[in-house]
C-alpha positions in Angstrom: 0.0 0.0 0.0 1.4 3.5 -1.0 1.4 5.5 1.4 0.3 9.5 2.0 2.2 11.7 -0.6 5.5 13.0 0.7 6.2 15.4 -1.1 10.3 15.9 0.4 11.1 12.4 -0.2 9.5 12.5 -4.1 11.8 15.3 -4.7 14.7 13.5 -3.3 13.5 10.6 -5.2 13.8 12.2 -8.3 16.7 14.5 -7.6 18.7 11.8 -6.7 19.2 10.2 -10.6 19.1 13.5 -12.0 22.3 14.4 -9.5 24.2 11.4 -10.5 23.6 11.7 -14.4 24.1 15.3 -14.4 27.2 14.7 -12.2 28.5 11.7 -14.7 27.8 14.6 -17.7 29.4 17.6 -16.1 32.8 15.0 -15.6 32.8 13.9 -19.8 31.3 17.5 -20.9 34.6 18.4 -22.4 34.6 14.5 -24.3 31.0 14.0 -25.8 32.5 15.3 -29.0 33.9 12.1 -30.0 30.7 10.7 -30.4 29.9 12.5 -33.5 33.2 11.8 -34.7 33.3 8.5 -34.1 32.1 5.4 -36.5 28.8 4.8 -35.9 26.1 1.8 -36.3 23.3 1.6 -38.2 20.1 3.2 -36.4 22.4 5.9 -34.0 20.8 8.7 -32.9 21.7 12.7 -32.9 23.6 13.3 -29.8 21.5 16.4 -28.8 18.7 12.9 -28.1 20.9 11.6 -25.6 20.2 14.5 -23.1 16.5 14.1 -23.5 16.4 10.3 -23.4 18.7 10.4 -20.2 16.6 12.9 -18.1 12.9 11.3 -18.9 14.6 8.0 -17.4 16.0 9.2 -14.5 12.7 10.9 -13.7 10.9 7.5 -14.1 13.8 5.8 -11.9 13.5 8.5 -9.3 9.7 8.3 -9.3 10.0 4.2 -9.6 12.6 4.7 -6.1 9.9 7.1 -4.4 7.0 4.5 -4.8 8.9 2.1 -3.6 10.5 3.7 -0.6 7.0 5.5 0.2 4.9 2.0 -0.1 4.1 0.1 2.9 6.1 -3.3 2.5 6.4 -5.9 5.4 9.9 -7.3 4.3 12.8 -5.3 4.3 13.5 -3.1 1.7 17.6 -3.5 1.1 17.6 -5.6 -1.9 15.3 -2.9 -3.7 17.7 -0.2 -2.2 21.1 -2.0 -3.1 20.4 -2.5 -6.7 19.0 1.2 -7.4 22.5 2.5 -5.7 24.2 0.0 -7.7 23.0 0.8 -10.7 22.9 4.4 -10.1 27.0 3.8 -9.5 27.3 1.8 -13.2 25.5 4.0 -14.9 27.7 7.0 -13.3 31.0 5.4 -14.0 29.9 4.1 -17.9 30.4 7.9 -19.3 33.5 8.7 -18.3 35.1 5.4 -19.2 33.0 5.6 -22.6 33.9 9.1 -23.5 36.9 10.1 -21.5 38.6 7.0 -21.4 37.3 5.7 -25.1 37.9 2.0 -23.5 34.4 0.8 -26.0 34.8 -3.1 -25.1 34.7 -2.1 -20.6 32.1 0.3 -21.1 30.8 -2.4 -22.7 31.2 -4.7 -19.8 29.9 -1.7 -17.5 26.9 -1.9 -19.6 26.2 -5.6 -19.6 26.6 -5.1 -15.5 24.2 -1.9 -15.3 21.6 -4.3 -17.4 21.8 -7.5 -14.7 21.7 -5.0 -12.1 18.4 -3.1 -13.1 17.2 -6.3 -14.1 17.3 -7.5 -10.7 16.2 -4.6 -9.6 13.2 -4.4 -11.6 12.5 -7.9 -9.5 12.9 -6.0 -6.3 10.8 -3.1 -7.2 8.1 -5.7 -8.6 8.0 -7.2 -5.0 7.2 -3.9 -3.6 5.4 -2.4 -6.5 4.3 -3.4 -9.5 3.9 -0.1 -10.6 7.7 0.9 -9.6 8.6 -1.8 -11.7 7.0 -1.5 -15.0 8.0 2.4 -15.0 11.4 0.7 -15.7 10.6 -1.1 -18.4 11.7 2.2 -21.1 15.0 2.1 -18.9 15.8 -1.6 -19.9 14.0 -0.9 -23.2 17.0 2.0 -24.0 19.9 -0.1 -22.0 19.3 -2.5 -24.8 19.7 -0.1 -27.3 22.6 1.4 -25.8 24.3 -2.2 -25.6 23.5 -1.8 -29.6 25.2 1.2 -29.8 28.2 0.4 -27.7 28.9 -2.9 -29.1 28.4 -1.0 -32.8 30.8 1.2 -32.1 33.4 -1.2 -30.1 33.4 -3.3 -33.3 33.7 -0.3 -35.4 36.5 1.7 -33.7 38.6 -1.0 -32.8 
């Protein structure tokens, strides 16, 4: 059972991914160039969507975290907890070692590990929430694409 809106921990909820992936952008700012001068798969995007793409999914993951930590749930609540931090920390460290770094194939890796890990914790949220849990499901939806797109351009800029 959700409970009463709380209106301090939505907007810590939601601030929360927003802080990390504007944090991970700040840190490759000066690197993003590369990807438009990089070779590129079939199917890649405009950078300028990446922005966009990135902020509508942290939204849903910070509103997918609020419902679960603001539902009434009898069991404990770290498995839920652990796997949002965890992939919060993957997806924070994927950007620099993708732009900064250019190491493709362990972004790559990073990328596999961030799509296990919200996975699982899709699984977690589902215990708590249904709800929480399917508002991931454009999150795993665009991790898959972004595997694509890393393995693409792995291949192509060996």
């Amino acid at each position: 059972m959700i409970l009463k809106f709380n209106l301090k921990k939505f907007l810590i909820s939601i601030l929360i991914p927003l802080a990390v992936g504007g944090l991970s952008a700040f840190i490759t700012r000066n690197d993003m160039d590369i990807y438009k001068d990089i070779n590129r798969p079939p199917l890649s995007p405009p950078s300028v969507l990446f922005p966009v793409a990135w902020t509508i999914l942290y939204i849903l993951l910070g509103i997918s975290f609020y419902i679960v930590w603001n539902t009434d749930y009898k069991e404990s609540k770290a498995k839920p907890y652990f796997f949002f931090i965890a992939g919060l920390i993957l997806n924070f460290i994927w950007s620099p070692v993708f732009f900064s770094a250019r190491l493709y194939f362990v972004a790559l890796i990073i990328l596999l590990l961030l799509l296990i890990t919200i996975v699982l914790m899709f699984a977690e949220f589902h215990k708590v929430s249904e709800l929480a849990a399917y508002l991931q499901i454009p999150y795993l939806l665009w991790l898959l694409f972004a595997g694509y797109l890393n393995i693409g351009i792995y291949l192509l800029n060996r």
